[in-house]
C-alpha positions in Angstrom: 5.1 -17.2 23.7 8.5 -17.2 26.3 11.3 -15.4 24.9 14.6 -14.1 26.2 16.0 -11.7 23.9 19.8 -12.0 23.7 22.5 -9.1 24.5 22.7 -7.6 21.1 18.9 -8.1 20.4 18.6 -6.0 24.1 20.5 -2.7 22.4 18.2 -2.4 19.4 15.7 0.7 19.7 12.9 -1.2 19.3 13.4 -4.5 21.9 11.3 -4.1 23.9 8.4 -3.6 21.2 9.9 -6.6 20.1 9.4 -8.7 23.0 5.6 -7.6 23.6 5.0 -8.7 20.1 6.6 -12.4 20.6 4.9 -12.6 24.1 1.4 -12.1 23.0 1.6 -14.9 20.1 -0.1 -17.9 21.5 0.9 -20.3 18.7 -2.4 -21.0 17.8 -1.8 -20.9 13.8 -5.4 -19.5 12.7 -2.9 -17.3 10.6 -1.7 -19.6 8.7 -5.7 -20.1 7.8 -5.7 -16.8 5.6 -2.3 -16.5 4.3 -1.4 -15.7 0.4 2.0 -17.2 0.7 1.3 -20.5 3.2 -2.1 -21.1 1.0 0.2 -21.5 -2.5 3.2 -22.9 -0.4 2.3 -25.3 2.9 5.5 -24.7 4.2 5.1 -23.5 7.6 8.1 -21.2 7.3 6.2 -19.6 4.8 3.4 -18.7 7.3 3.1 -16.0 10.0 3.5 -18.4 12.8 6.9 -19.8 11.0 8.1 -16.4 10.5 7.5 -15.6 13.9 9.3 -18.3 15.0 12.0 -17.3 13.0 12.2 -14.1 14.0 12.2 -15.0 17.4 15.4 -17.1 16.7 17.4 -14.2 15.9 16.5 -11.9 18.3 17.7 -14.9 20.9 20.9 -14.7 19.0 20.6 -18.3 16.8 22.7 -18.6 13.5 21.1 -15.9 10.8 21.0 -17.7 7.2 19.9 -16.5 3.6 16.6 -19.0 4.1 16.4 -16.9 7.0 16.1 -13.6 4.5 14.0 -15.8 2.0 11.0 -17.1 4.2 10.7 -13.4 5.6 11.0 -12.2 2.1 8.2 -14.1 0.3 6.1 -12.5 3.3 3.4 -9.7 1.1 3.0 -7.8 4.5 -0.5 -8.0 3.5 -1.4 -7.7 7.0 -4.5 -10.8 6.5 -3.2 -12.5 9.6 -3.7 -9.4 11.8 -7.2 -9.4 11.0 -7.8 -12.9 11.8 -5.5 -13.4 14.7 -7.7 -13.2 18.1 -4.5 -12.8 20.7 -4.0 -9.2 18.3 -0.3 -10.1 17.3 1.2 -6.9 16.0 3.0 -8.5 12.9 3.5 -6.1 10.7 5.6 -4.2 13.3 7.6 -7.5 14.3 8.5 -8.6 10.8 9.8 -4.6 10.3 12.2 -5.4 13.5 12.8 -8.8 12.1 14.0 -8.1 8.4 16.1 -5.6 9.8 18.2 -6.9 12.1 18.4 -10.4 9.3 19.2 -7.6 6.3 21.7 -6.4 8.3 23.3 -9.9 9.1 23.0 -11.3 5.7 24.8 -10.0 2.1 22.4 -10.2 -1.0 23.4 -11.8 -3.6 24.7 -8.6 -6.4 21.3 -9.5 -8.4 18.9 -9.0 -5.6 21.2 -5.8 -4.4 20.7 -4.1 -7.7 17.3 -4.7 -8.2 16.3 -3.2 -5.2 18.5 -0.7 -5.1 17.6 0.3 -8.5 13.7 0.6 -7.3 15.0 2.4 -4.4 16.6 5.1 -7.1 13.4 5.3 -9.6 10.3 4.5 -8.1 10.4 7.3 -5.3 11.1 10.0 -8.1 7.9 10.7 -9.9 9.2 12.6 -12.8 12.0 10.1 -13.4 9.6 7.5 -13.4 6.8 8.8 -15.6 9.8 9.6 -17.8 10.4 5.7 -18.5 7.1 4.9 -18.3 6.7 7.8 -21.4 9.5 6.3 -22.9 8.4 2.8 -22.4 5.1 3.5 -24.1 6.7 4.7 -27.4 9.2 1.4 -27.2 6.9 -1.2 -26.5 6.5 -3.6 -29.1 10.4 -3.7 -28.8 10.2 -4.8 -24.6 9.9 -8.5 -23.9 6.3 -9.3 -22.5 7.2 -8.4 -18.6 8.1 -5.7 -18.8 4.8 -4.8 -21.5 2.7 -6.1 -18.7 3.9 -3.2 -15.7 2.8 -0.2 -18.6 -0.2 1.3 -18.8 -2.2 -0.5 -21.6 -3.3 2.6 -23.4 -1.8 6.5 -22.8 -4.3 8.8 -20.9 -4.5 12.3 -21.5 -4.5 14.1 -18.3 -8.0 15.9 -17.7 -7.2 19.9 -15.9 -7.7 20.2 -12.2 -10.4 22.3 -10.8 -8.7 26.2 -9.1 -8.5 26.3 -5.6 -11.7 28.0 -4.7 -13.4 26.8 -1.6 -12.9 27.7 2.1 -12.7 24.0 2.9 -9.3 22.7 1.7 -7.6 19.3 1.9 -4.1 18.1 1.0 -3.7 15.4 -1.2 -0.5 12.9 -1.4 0.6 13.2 -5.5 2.0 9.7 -5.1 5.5 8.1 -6.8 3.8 5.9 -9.5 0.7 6.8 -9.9 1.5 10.0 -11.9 3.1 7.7 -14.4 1.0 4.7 -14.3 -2.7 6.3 -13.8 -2.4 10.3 -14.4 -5.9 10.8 -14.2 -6.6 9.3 -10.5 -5.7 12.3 -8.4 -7.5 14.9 -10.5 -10.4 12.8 -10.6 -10.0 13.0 -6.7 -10.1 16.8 -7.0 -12.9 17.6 -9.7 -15.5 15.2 -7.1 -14.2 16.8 -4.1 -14.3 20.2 -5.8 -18.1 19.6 -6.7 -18.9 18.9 -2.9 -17.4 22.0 -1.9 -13.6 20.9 -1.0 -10.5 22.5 -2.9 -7.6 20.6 -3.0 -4.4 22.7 -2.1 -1.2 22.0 -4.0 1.7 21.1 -2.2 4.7 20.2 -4.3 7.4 19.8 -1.7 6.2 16.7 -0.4 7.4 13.3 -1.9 7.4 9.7 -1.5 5.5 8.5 2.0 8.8 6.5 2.6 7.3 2.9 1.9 9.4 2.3 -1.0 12.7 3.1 0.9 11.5 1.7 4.3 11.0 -2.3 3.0 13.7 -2.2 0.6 16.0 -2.6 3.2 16.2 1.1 3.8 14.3 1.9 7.1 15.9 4.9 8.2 15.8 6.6 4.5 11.9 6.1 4.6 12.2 7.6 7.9 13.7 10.5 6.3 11.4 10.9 3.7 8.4 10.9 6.6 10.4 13.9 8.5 10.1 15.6 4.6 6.7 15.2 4.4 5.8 16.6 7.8 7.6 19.3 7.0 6.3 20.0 3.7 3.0 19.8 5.1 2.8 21.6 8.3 2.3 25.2 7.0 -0.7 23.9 5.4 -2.0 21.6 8.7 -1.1 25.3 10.7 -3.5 26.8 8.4 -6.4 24.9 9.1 -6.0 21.6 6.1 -8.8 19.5 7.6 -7.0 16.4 5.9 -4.2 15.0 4.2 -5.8 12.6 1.5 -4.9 9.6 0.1 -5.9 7.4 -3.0 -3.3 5.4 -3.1 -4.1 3.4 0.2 -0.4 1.8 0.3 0.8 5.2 1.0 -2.0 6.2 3.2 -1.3 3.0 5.4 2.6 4.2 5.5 1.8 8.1 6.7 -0.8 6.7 9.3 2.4 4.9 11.0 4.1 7.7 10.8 2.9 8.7 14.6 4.5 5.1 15.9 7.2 4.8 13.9 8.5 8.5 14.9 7.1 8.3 18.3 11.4 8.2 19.7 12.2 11.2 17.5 11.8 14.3 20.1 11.7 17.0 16.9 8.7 15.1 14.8 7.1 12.8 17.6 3.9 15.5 18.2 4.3 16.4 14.4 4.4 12.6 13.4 1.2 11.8 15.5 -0.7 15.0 14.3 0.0 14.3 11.0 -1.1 10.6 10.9 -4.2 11.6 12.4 -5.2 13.6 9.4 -4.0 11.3 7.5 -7.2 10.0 5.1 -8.1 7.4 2.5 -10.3 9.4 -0.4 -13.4 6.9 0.8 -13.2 8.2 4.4 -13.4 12.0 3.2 -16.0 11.3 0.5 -18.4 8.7 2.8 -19.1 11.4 4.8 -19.9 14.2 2.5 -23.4 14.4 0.7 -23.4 12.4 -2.6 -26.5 12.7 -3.3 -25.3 16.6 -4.7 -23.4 15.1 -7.6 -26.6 13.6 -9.0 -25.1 9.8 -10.0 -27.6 7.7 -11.3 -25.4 4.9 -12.4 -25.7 1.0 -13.0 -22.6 0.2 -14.3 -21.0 -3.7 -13.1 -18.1 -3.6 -11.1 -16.3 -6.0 -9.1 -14.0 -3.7 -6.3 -11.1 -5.4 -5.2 -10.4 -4.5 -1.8 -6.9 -3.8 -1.4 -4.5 -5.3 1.7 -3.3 -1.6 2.8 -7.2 -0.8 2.7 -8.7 -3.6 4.5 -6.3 -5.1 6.9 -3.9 -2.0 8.1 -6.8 0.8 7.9 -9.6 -1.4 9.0 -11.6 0.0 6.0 -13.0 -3.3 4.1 -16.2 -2.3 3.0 -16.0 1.1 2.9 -15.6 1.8 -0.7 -18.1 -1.1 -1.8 -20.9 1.1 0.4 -20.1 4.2 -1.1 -20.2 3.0 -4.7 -23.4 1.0 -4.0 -24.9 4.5 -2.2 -24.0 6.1 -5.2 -25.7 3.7 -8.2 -23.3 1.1 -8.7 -23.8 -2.4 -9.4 -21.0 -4.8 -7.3 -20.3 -8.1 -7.8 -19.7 -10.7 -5.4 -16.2 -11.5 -4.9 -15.5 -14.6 -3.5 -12.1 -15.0 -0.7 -12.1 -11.4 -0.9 -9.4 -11.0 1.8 -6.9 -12.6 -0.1 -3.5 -10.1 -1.5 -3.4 -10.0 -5.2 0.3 -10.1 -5.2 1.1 -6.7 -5.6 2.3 -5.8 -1.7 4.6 -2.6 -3.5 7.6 -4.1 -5.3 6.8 -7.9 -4.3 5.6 -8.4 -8.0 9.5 -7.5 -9.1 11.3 -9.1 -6.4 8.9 -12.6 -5.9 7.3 -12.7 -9.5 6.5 -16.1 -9.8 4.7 -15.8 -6.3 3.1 -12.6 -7.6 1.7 -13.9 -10.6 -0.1 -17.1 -9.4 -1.8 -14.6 -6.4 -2.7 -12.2 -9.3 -3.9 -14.9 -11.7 -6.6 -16.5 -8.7 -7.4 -13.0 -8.0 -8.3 -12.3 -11.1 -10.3 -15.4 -11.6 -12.1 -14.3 -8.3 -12.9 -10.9 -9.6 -14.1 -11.9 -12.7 -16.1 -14.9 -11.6 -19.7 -12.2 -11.4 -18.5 -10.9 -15.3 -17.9 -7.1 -14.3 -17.4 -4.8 -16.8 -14.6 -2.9 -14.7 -12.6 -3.8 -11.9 -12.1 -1.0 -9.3 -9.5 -0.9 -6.6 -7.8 1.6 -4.4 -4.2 1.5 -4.8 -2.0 2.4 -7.5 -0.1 -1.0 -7.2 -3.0 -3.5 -7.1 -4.7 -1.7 -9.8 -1.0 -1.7 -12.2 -0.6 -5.6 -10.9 -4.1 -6.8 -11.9 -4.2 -4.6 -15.4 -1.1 -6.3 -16.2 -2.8 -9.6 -16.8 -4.6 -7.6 -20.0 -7.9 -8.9 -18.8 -10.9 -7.4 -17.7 -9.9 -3.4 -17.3 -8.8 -2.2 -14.4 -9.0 1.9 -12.9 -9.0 3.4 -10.1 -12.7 3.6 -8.2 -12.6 7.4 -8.1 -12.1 7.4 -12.0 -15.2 5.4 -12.4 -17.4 7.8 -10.1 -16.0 11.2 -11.8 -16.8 9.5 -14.9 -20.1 9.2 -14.3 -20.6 12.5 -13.4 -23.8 14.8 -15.1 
């Protein structure tokens, strides 16, 4: 695809990156084959190719409108059209560039403003938010049926973590929501990793991954909270931390772009890259290790949905579904597999009617083999698809550690 960036397009920092991505788009619309949003829509706009186009309007300097914002807005970043395109279009980096040169052109409307700033203020703050998530619990008959449907459908009591004991150690992301929302995932992480001889080691100071802040028009506060990270955990990495581990694979999509988005930074550039090459999903730690040790003989049903941060940005469809089959488990067959459920972070908040029809087909999809339990990998997906007060829905490494003799 021929571009020619305009003047003010030419200053941003990331032009150039900009222009590669347009140029290697051939047009050939087998993207629009695979997407959530162009599937439930048909408008083109609505499609990567569209929104390519579109972004390639403004970075020529054309008129910037509010349908501009809206057509790149309804876009999950779910990432399916990088896995089918064949030319390798980058679009997940391009629609980055894209929003925020159109966010910064075009006022929200006050409602959209406060909503997101309002998910910027909460959702990053773990205690804050398992605080209205505790509070929400007690008041719940009293909140109107959405807002029932983003809690937790029973309370969980938390199960204790295992002591730091072995010589191999690990880091392990805490999370935003997930602390709130499923309390038991990351200890579940720790008491199997513990039983194959890996100790998880604390590290408080670290926070949000940045996701949140970065697609809530907000890119150089996620940016920030990336520099915190790598700070928080370098000590640890200059100790010898073979990984930092992930079970939320949102998150663990975010800190593996930490090396390119931070690769202009001269003080976190060779941090940044170190750090998102340790940067593992659970599945890639545990695949590797012997299972056999934990002595799972197991034939519960499960259907795994495959999240989009898991299969599309860290290449790992497939992964999971092995390890839970190597281990005893009964899968499903899940038909269009590849397909977002609607969750993509805040999307189901800021696009819920969008977000519900995806999570309502998912869910069909999941339950066409009659699971008994739906597994996933990320915190978001796992809250989204629960929400429909259907089949149950937990975390994969719950269901494992569960299972344990």
């Amino acid at each position: 695809m021929q571009t020619t960036l305009s003047e003010n397009a030419r200053r941003l920092p990331r032009a150039e990156e900009a222009d590669s991505i347009l140029r290697s788009c051939v047009h050939c619309g087998f993207c629009n084959a695979t997407c959530p949003t162009y599937q439930l829509l048909g408008d083109e706009l609505d499609g990567p190719r569209g929104r390519i186009y579109l972004i390639k309007q403004v970075l020529e300097g054309n008129e910037v409108t509010q349908k501009t914002q809206q057509h790149l807005d309804r876009c999950l970043s779910c990432r399916n059209c990088e896995t089918t395109c064949p030319s390798g279009v980058d679009y997940h980096n391009l629609l980055d560039i894209g929003r925020a040169v159109v966010d910064a052109a075009v006022p929200r409307p006050i409602g959209q403003r406060l909503l997101r700033e309002g998910l910027r203020t909460l959702v990053p703050h773990p205690d804050l938010f398992k605080g209205l998530v505790s509070g929400g619990q007690v008041f719940r008959a009293l909140l109107p049926d959405a807002l029932q449907s983003k809690l937790p459908r029973s309370a969980t009591l938390s199960k204790p973590r295992p002591a730091t004991r072995h010589a191999r150690q690990v880091l392990m992301l805490e999370g935003c929501v997930q602390p709130g929302l499923s309390p038991n995932t990351n200890v579940a992480a720790a008491r199997v990793l513990d039983r194959l001889g890996i100790s998880v080691t604390p590290c408080r100071q670290a926070g949000c991954c940045g996701a949140v802040d970065y697609h809530l028009d907000a890119q150089a506060a996620g940016l920030d909270r990336a520099r915190h990270n790598i700070d928080a955990w370098w000590p640890s990495i200059e100790n010898g931390a073979e990984a930092i581990v992930q079970t939320a694979s949102g998150c663990g999509a975010f800190i593996k772009d930490y090396g390119h988005l931070l690769a202009s930074d001269p003080a976190y550039a060779d941090k940044a890259r170190r750090v998102s090459a340790l940067a593992k999903d659970l599945v890639e730690v545990l695949r590797d290790e012997p299972l056999e040790k934990l002595g799972i003989h197991n034939a519960h049903r499960l259907a795994f949905h495959c999240p989009c941060t898991l299969q599309h940005a860290q290449k790992l469809g497939g992964a999971v579904e092995k390890l839970l089959e190597r281990l005893g488990f009964n899968l499903t067959f899940v038909p269009d597999s590849h397909l977002c459920c609607g969750s993509a972070g805040t999307y189901s908040l800021t696009q819920p009617e969008l977000s519900r029809q995806l999570r309502d087909n998912k869910m069909n999809a999941l339950e066409s083999g009659y699971p008994e339990v739906i597994v996933t990998a990320n915190i978001g997906c796992q809250s989204h698809l629960d929400g429909a007060g259907r089949t149950p829905v937990k975390h994969w490494i719950e269901v494992v550690e569960g299972a344990l003799p």
